[in-house]
N, C-alpha and C positions, 0 to 999 in steps of 0.2 A: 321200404326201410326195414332190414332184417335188427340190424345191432341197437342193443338195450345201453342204457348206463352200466358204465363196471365192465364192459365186454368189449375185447383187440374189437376195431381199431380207435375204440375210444371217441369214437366221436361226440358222443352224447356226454360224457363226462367221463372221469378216471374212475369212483367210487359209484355202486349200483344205489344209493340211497341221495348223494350227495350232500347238498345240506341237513338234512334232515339228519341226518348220521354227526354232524358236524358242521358248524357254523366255518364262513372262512377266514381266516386270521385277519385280525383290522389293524392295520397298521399308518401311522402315522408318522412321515418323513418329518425331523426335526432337530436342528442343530443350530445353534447363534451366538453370538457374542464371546461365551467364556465356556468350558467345561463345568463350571459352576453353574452359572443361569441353566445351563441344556439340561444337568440333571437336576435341576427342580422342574423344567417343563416335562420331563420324562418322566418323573414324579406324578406330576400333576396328571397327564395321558393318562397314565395307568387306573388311578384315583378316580379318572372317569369314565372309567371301563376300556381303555384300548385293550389289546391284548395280546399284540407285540410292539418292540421297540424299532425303529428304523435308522440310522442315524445318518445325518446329513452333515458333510466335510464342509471345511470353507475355501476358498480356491487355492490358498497358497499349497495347504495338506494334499487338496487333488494332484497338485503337481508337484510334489515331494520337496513342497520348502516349509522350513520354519519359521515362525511368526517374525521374529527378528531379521531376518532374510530382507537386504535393500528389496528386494523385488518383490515383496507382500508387502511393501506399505499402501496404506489405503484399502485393504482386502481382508485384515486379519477380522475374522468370526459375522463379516458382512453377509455371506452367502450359507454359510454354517458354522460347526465346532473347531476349532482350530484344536489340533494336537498335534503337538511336538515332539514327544516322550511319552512313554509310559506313564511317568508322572499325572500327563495329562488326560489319560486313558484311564488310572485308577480314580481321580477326580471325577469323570464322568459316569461310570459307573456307580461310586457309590453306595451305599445300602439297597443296590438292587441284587440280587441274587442272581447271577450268570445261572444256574444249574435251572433254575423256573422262571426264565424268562427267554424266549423268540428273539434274538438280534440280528435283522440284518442292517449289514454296512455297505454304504453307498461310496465304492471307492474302487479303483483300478487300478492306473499305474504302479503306485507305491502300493496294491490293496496288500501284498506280503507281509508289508510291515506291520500294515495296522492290523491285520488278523495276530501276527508274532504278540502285538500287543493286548489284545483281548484274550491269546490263550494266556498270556501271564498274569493279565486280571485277575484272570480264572483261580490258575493257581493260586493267589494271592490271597483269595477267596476259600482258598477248600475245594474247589468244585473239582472235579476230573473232569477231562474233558469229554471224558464216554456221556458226560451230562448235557455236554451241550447244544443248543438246538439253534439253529440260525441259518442266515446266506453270507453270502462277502459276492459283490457283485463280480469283483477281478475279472470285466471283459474286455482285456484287452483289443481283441479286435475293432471292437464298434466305436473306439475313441480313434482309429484311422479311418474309419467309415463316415463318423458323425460329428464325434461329440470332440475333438481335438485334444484331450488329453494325453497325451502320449506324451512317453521319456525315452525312452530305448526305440529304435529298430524292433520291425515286429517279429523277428526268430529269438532275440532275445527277450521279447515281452511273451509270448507263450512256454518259451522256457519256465519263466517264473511259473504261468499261470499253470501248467503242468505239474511242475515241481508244489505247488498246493493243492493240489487234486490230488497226487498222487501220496502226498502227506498226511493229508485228513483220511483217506482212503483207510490208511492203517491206525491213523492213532484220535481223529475226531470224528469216528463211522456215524453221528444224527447229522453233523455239521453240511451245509452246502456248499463247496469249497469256490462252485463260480455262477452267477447268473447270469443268464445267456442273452443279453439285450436290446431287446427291441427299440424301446420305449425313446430310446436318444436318436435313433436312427427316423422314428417318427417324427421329434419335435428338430429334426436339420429339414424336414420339409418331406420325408417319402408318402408313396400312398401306403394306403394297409397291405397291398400286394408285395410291395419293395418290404415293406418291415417285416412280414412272415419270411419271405425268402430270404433276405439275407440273414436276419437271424438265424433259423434256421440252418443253413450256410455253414453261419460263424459255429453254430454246438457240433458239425460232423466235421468240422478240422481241431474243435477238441477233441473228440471223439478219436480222431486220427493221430494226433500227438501223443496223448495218454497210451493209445495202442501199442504206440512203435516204445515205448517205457517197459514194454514189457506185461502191461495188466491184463488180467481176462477182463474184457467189455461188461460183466456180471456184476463185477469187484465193487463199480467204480457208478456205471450209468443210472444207477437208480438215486444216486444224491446229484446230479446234476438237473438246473431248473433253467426256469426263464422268466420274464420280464416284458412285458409286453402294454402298447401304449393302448389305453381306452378313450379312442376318439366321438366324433359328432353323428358321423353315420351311424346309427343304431343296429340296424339288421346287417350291415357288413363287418361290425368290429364281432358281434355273436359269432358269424360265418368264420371269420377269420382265426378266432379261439376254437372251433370246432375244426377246421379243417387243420389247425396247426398241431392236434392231437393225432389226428389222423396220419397225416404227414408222418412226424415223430413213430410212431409206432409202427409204420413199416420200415421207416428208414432204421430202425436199432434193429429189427428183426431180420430183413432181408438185406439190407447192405453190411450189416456189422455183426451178424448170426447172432443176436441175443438170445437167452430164452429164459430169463428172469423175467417174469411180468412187468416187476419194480422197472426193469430198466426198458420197459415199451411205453411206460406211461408218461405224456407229458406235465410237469407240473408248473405252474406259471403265477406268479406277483403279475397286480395289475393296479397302474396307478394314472388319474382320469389324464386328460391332455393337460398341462400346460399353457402351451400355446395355443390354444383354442381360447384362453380367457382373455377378457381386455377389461383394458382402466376406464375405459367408458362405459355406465353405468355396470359398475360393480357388483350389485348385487344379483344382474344376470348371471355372474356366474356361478350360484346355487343351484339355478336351473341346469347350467349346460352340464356341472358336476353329478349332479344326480343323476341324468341321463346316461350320462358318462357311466357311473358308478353303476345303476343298473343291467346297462350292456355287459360289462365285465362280471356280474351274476349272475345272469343269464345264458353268457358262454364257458361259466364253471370254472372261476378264477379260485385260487386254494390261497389268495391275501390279496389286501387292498388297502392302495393311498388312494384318499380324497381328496382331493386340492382346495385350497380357501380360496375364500372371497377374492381377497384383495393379494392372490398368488402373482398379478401382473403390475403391483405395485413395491411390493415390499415380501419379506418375509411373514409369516403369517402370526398376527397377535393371538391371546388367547382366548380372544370370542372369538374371533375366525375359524380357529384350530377346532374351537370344539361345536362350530356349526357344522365345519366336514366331517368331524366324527359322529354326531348325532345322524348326518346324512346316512351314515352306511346303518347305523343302529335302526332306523325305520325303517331302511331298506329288511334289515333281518329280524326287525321284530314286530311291524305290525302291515307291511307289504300283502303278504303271502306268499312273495316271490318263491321264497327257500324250500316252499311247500312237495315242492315238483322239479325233476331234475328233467332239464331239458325241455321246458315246458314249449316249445319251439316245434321241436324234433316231428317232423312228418309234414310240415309247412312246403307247400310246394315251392314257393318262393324263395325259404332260406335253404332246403335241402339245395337247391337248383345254384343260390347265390353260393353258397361252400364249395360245389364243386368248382363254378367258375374261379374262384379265388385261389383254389388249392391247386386247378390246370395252372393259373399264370405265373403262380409262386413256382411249379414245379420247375415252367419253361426257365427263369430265371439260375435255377439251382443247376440245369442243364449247361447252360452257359459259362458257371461259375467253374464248373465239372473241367467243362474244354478250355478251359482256361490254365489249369492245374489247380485248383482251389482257391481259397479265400485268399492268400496273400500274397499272391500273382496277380490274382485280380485288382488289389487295394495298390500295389507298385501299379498296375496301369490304369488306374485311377477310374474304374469301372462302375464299383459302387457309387464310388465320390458324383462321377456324374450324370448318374441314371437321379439320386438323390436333389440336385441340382436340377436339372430338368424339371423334374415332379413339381416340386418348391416355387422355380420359374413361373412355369404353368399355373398352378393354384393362385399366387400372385395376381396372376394377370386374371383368373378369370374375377376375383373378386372386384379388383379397380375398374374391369367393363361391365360390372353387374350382373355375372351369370350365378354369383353366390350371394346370398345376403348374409349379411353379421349383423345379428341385430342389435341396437344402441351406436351402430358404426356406420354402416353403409346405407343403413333406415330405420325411421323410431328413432331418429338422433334428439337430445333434449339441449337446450343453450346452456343453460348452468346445471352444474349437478353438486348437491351437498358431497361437501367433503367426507373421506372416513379417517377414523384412525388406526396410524400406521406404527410397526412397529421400526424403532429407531433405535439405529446400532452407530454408536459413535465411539473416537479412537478410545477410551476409556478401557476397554475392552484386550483391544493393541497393547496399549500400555502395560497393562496388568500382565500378560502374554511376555511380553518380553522385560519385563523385572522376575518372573517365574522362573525363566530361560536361563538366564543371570545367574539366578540364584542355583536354580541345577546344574548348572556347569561350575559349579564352583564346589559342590558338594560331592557330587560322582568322585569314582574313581578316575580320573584322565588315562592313567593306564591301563584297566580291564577296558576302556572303550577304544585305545588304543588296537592293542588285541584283541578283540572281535571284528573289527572292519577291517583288520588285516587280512584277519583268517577268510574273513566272507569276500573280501579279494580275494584270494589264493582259488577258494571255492568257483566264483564266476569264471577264474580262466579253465575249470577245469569241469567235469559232467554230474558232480555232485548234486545232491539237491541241496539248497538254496536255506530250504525253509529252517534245518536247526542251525544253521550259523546265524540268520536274520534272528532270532529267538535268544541266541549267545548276546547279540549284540544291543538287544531290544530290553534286555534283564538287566545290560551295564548301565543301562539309562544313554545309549548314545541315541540322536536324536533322530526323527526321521529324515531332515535332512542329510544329513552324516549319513545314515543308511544309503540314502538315494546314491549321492553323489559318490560312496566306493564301488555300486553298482556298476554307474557310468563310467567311472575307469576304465570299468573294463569292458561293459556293453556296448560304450558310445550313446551320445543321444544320438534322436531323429528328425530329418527335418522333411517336412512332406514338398511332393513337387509339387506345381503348379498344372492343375486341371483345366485344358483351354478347350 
């Protein structure tokens, strides 16, 4: 083992010191009920040392509806922040300072919009946006891969996500315009092999689209990141973070001639499984997090969500919240982990395990290649059911007992004290759409008129996207209204059926 930390092909970590140089950003996914409640918990995060924001949508906003929308009843701020407008984006910010504060957003489809809206926060704020520091997840791929969010056809959902890569590029150069991810494509059921590869995958047909815009690869690659799931296997999610470094850094060098360092190094959000917690006996899942949370330190994560206790029950109250944020806090303050970067590195087992994970990912990326890329493959439903299979499989082996869950399939207990949960009731909704009401009643109807005109006119034609979204996003039209002039003209999408 020739290569140090800080040294192409990065396997050991991006930074020769790592932690020691810099602690990795602790961030804490959270969003519920109202833009109100969210930032006083965003408030309170802070108050207790996080040290970036992350923010978590609620399903109607992932799929670009408005709280008053017939088809968000029962959904509004149950899974996150519902925002409907600006309005409801300078509510959740609030007395936090955009310029010294880390935001990423947890959002896709519509993510155009809601970035349109956080740079007008901004402004709203003072801040330029040269200040600002954050991600916007905008991957659209992987919600035809995985996660099902999807509104457009996917030439006009890269469109977009292009059209804000190539926006931030000139006018919000700290901003990460798309995070590249894995992490959904894990919790639809893949192994760690399928989640490096296809991610992966999906950032070299960004990579590809931005190209054909016109940009030198230089301009652009060193603010693009990734997202990446921290699962149960301990020494294979490290291997899998090491070897996706690696990976990455000749793919920018030799396939796409980089020669900015910035743009060979991979930088990745890691946030623990999800789906690995159960409602049976809950407070196992402290242990499974930890674990979790340590592999993603170990394999030189540059941020990290901890998941709560009671993540497979509810959204997470405020002791839960701040048991997973005290998790990462010993992990970096009294561990010693941070101490040593790569403390792994020369282990014959993981050297050996990285390379086998990085051979299987690569066979995959081959595949994807003869196929014509990403979205050839995802029309013949390739991902979809290599995903399915894996998912299948794991299934089965756990109900025959080749896997234990423990509290589940052994160490099962007859009763278990209950916890408490946090409880989102229509209240919420309510409040959501009297807001709605009342901004549509105060805007201009004509300036919103004329901006979703113009942002029509825009989508039939090769424009970028992103200052008409930002014309319209300043009228107070709403993000549904956004969506839906979109789709005028994009069409939605309906996926086929994978048999």
């Amino acid at each position: 083992m020739k290569a140090v930390p800080g040294e192409f092909p990065y396997t050991r970590g991006i930074h020769a010191t790592m932690y020691r140089g810099k602690l990795w950003t602790m961030r804490q996914f959270a969003g519920f009920s109202t833009p109100e409640e969210t930032n006083q918990r965003y408030r309170y995060l802070l108050g207790q040392g996080q040290t970036g924001l992350s923010v978590a949508f609620d399903l109607p906003t992932l799929m670009g509806q408005d709280s008053d929308d017939p088809r968000s009843l029962g959904e509004v701020g149950k899974c996150g922040v519902p925002v409907s407008s600006l309005a409801d984006m300078e509510t959740l910010f609030d007395s936090i300072p955009l310029s010294q504060v880390s935001v990423s957003m947890t959002i896709n489809s519509p993510a155009s919009i809601l970035y349109a809206m956080y740079l007008a926060v901004a402004e709203k704020q003072g801040a330029s946006w040269t200040q600002l520091n954050g991600t916007l997840q905008n991957d659209a791929l992987k919600e035809y891969i995985a996660q099902k969010e999807f509104l457009y056809p996917p030439r006009p959902s890269m469109r977009l996500v292009t059209d804000s890569i190539v926006f931030s590029t000139g006018q919000v150069p700290k901003f990460n315009p798309v995070s590249i991810s894995g992490y959904h494509i894990r919790e639809a059921g893949s192994t760690a092999v399928q989640e490096l590869a296809f991610t992966l995958r999906d950032g070299i047909e960004y990579v590809d689209w931005v190209l054909a815009r016109g940009l030198p690869v230089d301009t652009f690659a060193g603010r693009l990141s990734f997202f990446f799931n921290a699962h149960n296997h301990f020494f294979e999610e490290i291997a899998k973070y090491r070897a996706a470094r690696r990976m990455w850094a000749y793919i920018m060098r030799d396939r796409f001639g980089a020669r900015d360092e910035r743009s060979w190094k991979l930088r990745f959000h890691a946030q623990t499984a999800g789906c690995s917690l159960t409602w049976q006996q809950p407070y196992n899942n402290v242990m499974r997090t930890t674990l979790q949370a340590m592999a993603a330190v170990l394999g030189g994560c540059q941020s990290l969500h901890t998941n709560s206790l009671d993540e497979a029950f509810a959204l997470p109250n405020d002791h839960a919240v701040t048991i997973a944020l005290r998790t990462q806090q010993i992990i970096a303050y009294e561990s010693g982990i941070p101490a040593v970067p790569d403390p792994f590195g020369g282990s014959y087992y993981l050297e050996n395990l990285t390379n086998e994970v990085e051979e299987a990912a690569q066979d995959y990326i081959r595949q994807i290649d003869g196929m014509g890329g990403m979205i050839p493959a995802i029309e013949r439903g390739f991902p979809q059911q290599e995903i399915a299979n894996a998912s299948y499989q794991y299934q089965r082996e756990i109900e025959g007992g080749e896997r234990t869950v423990v509290g589940v399939t052994a160490y099962q207990v007859e009763s278990e004290k209950p916890i408490e949960l946090l409880q989102i009731g229509e209240e919420a909704a309510d409040a959501q759409r009297r807001k709605l009401a009342e901004l549509k009643q105060s805007r201009s109807q004509a300036a919103v008129d004329r901006t979703l005109g113009a942002l029509r006119r825009c989508c039939e034609g090769d424009a970028n996207t992103m200052p008409y979204i930002l014309d319209a996003v300043r009228a107070y039209a709403t993000t549904g209204e956004i969506c839906a002039a979109m789709g005028d003209v994009f069409g939605l999408w309906t996926e086929r059926a994978v048999l």
